[in-house]
C-alpha positions, -999 to 999 in steps of 0.1 A, spaced: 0 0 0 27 27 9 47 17 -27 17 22 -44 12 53 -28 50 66 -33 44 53 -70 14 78 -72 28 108 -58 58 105 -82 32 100 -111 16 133 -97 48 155 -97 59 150 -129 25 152 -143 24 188 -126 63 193 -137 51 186 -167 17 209 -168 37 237 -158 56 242 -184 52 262 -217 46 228 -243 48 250 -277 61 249 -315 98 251 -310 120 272 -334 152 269 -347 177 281 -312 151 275 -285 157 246 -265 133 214 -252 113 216 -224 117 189 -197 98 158 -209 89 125 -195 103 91 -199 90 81 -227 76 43 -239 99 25 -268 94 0 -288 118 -20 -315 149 -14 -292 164 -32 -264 149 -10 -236 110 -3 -233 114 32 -214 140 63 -226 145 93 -208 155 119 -234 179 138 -217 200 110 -220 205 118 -256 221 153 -249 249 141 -261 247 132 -294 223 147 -327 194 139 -323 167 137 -352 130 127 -345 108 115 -374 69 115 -366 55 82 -382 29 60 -390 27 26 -395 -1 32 -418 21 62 -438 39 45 -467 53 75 -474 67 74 -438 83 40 -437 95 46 -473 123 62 -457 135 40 -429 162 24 -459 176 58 -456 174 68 -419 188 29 -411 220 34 -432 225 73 -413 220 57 -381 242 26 -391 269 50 -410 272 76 -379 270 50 -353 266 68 -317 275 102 -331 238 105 -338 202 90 -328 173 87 -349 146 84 -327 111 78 -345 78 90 -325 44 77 -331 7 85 -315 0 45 -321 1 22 -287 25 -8 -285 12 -32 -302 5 -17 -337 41 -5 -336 57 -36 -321 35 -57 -347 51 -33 -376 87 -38 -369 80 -78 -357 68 -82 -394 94 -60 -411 120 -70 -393 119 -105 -411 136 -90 -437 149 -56 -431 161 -55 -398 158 -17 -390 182 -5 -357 151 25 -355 135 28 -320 104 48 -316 84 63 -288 51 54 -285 17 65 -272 33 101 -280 9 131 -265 34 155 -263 65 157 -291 38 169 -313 30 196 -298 68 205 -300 69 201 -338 33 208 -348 11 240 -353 -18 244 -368 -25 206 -376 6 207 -405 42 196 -395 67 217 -401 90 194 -412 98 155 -417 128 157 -397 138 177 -367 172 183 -353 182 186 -320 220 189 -301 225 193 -270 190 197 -262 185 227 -288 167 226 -321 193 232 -344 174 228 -378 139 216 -396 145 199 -427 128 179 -452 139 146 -469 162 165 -493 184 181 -462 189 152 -443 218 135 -459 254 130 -446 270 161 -457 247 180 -435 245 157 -409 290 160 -409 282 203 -410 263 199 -373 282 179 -360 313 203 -367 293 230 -350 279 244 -381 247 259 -393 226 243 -425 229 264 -459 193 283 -458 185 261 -491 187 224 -470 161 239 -443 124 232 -446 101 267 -447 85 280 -415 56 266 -419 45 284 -382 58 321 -400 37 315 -432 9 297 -435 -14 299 -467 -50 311 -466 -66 293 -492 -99 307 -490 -85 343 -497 -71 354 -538 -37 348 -541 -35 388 -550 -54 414 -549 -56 450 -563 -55 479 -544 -87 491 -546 -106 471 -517 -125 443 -526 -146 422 -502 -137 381 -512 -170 371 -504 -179 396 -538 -158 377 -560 -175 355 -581 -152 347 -608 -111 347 -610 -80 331 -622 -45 343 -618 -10 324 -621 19 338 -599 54 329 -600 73 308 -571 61 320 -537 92 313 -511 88 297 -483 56 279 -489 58 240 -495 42 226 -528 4 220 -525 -30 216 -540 -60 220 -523 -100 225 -535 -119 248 -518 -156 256 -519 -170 296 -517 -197 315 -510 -208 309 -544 -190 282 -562 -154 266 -557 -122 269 -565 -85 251 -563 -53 269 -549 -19 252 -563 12 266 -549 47 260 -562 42 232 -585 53 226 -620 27 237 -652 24 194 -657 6 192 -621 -22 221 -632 -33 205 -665 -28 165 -642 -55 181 -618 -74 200 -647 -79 167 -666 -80 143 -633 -56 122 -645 -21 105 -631 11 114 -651 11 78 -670 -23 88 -687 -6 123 -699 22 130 -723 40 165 -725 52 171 -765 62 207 -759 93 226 -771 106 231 -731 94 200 -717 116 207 -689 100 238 -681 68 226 -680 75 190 -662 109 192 -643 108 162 -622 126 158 -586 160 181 -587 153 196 -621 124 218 -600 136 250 -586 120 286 -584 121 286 -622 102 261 -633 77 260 -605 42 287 -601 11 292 -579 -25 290 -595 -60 300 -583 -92 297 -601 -126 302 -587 -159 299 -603 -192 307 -596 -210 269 -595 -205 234 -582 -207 214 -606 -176 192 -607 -173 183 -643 -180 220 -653 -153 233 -629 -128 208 -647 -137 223 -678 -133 259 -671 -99 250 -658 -90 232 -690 -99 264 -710 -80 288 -687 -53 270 -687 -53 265 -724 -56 302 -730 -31 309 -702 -2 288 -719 -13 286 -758 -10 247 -758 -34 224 -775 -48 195 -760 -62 163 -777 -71 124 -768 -49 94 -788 -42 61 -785 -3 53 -777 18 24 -773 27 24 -737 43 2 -708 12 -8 -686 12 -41 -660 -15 -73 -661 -29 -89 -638 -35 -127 -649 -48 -160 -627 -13 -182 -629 -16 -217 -643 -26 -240 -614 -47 -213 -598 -67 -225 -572 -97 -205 -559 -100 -218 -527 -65 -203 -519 -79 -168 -523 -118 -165 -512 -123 -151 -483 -130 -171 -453 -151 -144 -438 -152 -126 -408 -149 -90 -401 -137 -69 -431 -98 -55 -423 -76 -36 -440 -32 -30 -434 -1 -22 -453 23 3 -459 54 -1 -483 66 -34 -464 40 -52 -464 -2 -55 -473 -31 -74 -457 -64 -77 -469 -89 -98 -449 -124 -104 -463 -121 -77 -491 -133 -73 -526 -110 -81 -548 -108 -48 -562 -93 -34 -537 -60 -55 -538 -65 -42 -577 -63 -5 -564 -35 -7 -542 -16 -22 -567 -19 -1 -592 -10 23 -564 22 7 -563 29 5 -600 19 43 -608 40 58 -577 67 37 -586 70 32 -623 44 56 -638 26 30 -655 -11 18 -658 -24 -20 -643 -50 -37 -662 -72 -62 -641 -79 -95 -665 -86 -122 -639 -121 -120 -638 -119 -121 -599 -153 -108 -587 -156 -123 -554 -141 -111 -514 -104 -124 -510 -78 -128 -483 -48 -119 -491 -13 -115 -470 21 -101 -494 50 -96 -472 73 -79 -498 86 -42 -504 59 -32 -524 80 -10 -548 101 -43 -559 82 -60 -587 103 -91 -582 93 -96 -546 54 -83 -553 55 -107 -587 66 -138 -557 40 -131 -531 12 -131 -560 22 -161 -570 19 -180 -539 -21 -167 -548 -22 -178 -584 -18 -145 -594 3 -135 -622 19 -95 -630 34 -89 -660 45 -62 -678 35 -59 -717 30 -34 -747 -4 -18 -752 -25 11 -770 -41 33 -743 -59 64 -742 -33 92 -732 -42 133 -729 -10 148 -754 -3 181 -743 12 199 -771 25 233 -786 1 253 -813 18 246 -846 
């Protein structure tokens, strides 16, 4: 009885320690506030105490186990932590409770064998890192218990990681923007004239702007008082007419003069090659607002647009010889649903929607379209423990299914972009 009480009064003073303090979005030269010990999984200690860290770079990554784009990077942050040794600690944090964590890494881990631990049951590292619901980074960079940088995936590599260490600051250009400074009002006009003008009088407008700094690439729909509209910010002239004509980049072909111009793709895009659009209309009506895009955008740039059939890499799906059904068909149960880039489960669902996630996988990884020829029309479980962006180890899993992807030639329907002769 008196441990249980001494147990509870320690519980009680670091809870108030803890409420006493100012918990807010950290910038770049403050320094963290006094935190708890902190639950850990996939390491060899189940508690950490962060302080104990002080001594070495410290760079947290918030995670999901559900974010494939998340766990796409562990490759990466395994080598830094393996390359840098104790110079450094990547320490993931993650709002989900043990078990969905410890489940992750137990199933990864087969093959992989990440050296990543990660605090769990997180309530309060987000508040350090977060305003405003957006992040305002992927990575964040702490030494001796300061924040020394925010970056994204493109600044956190080993020359940088070799320039803090040595005491020095990040180049401007390897630092995320301030989200927390700046932060984007996408119901408002991207300009405005002088003259005042009340936004809820607008009824119809379009205007394209050059590279705003310090605002990450986005896209968002709105809706108005009287219509709708969509707000893209620093992305390349491809992504306006992709959104315009709802289609992925596979079903789209750019036959300009300066195709570079107009679809630079990862380090070709800089603040030359990348602009801000807003248009907003006075209706609702989806395929109308689509429409009115495609014409603005058409007068706008002077290119021509038209539908033909090309000869283009896509993937099938076939049944494999020997295919059995009963090692497919769902045995029932309550419909479930998990994967991520390691691995994908899918327990009493229609066989659609293994169709869609693979062709998620096939478009986000080789820009190319999946055709469905099985004939499968009935609920499935199905279990693929393979990196999904490795068609080799995908192509193995299937097959233990009866399922058969390919890769072939066909004619399909593609949007040609194109200058005016």
């Amino acid at each position: 009885m008196v441990k249980n009480i001494f147990f509870f009064g320690i519980f009680i003073v670091l809870f108030s320690d803890l409420k006493s303090q100012d918990i807010h979005v950290l910038k770049v030269g403050e320094r963290m506030p006094k935190l708890p010990v902190f639950a850990v999984a996939n390491s060899s200690y189940r508690k950490i105490n962060l302080d104990t860290l002080n001594d070495k770079l410290v760079i947290y990554d918030y995670w999901a186990t559900f974010c494939s784009g998340c766990v796409a990077q562990f490759p990466h942050l395994d080598s830094l932590q393996r390359i840098f040794k104790d110079k450094i600690q990547v320490m993931l944090f993650a709002e989900q409770n043990r078990n969905a964590v410890e489940d992750f890494f137990s199933r990864v881990n087969k093959r992989y064998h990440f050296i990543l631990p990660s605090i769990i049951e997180d309530t309060v590292l987000d508040k350090c890192f977060m305003e405003k619901k957006q992040w305002l980074a992927n990575y964040f960079w702490v030494k001796n218990g300061v924040v020394v940088a925010y970056t994204n995936a493109k600044g956190l590599n080993e020359n940088n990681i070799r320039l803090v260490l040595s005491g020095k600051p990040l180049p401007e250009e390897q630092l995320a923007p301030p989200i927390f400074e700046r932060v984007l009002d996408h119901s408002q006009p991207l300009s405005w004239p002088a003259n005042p003008v009340n936004s809820t009088d607008v009824l119809n407008h379009s205007i394209l702007t050059r590279y705003l700094k310090a605002y990450d690439g986005d896209i968002n729909f709105g809706k108005t008082d009287s219509g709708r509209s969509i707000t893209i910010v620093n992305c390349p002239i491809a992504a306006f007419y992709l959104e315009a004509y709802q289609v992925r980049s596979f079903k789209m072909l750019f036959e300009v003069s300066n195709e570079k111009h107009i679809n630079p793709r990862g380090v070709e895009q800089d603040s030359t090659n990348l602009f801000c659009y807003q248009l907003s209309v006075p209706y609702t009506d989806t395929a109308r607002f689509h429409k009115a895009m495609q014409e603005d955008l058409d007068r706008i740039f002077c290119f021509k647009t038209s539908l033909q059939l090309r000869k283009r890499k896509v993937y099938v799906l076939y049944l494999a010889s020997g295919f059995q059904k009963k090692n497919l068909v769902s045995k029932g149960g309550e419909p479930d649903e998990d994967g991520n880039r390691y691995y994908l489960t899918l327990k009493n669902q229609p066989f659609t929607g293994l169709v869609d996630e693979l062709k998620n996988i096939v478009y986000g990884k080789h820009f190319a379209d999946l055709i469905d020829e099985t004939g499968i029309d009935y609920p499935i479980d199905i279990s693929l423990d393979a990196d999904m962006h490795n068609g080799d180890q995908v192509r193995e899993e299937l097959k233990k299914y009866g399922l058969d992807l390919r890769t072939e030639e066909r004619e399909v329907g593609m949007i040609v972009v194109s200058d005016h002769n």
